[in-house]
Wavefront OBJ file of the C-alpha trace (Angstrom):
o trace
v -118.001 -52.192 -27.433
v -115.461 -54.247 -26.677
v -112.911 -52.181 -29.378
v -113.809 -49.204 -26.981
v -112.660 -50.646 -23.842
v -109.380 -52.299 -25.556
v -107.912 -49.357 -26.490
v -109.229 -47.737 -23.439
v -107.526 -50.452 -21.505
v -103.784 -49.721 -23.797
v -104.867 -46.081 -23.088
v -104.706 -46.511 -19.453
v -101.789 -48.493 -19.706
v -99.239 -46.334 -21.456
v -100.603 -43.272 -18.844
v -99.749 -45.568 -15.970
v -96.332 -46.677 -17.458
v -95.469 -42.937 -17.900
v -96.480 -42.141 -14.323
v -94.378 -45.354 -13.265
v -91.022 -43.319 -15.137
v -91.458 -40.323 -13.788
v -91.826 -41.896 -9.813
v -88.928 -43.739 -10.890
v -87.092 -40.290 -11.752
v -88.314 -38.902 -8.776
v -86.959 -41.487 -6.709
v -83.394 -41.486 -8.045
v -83.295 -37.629 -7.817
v -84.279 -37.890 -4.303
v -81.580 -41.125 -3.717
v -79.103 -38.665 -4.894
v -80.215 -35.842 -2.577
v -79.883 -38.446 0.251
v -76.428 -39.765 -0.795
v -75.002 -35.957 -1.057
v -76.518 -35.486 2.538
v -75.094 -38.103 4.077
v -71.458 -37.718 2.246
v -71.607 -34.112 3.538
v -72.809 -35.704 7.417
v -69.958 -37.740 6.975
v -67.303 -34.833 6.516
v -68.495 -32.978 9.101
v -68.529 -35.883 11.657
v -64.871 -37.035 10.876
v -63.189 -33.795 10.496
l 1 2 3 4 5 6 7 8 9 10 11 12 13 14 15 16 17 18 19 20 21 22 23 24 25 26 27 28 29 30 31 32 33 34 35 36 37 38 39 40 41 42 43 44 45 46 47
């Protein structure tokens, strides 16, 4: 029983650590996004 709910445990661990990479992804994408906004806010403002 206790095999079962080790690799259970390094299952659940791997799926989180995936999910963890793609937030991470998702949050540097959307960084980005906010960075060309706010360069583009910029130009328009000081022009």
């Amino acid at each position: 029983m206790s095999e079962d709910f080790n690799s259970n445990n390094i299952e659940n661990d791997e799926f989180n650590l995936k999910n963890e990479d793609g937030d991470y992804k998702d949050l540097i994408t959307r960084l980005r996004e906010i960075k060309s906004n706010i360069a583009l806010l910029e130009k328009i403002i000081f022009k």
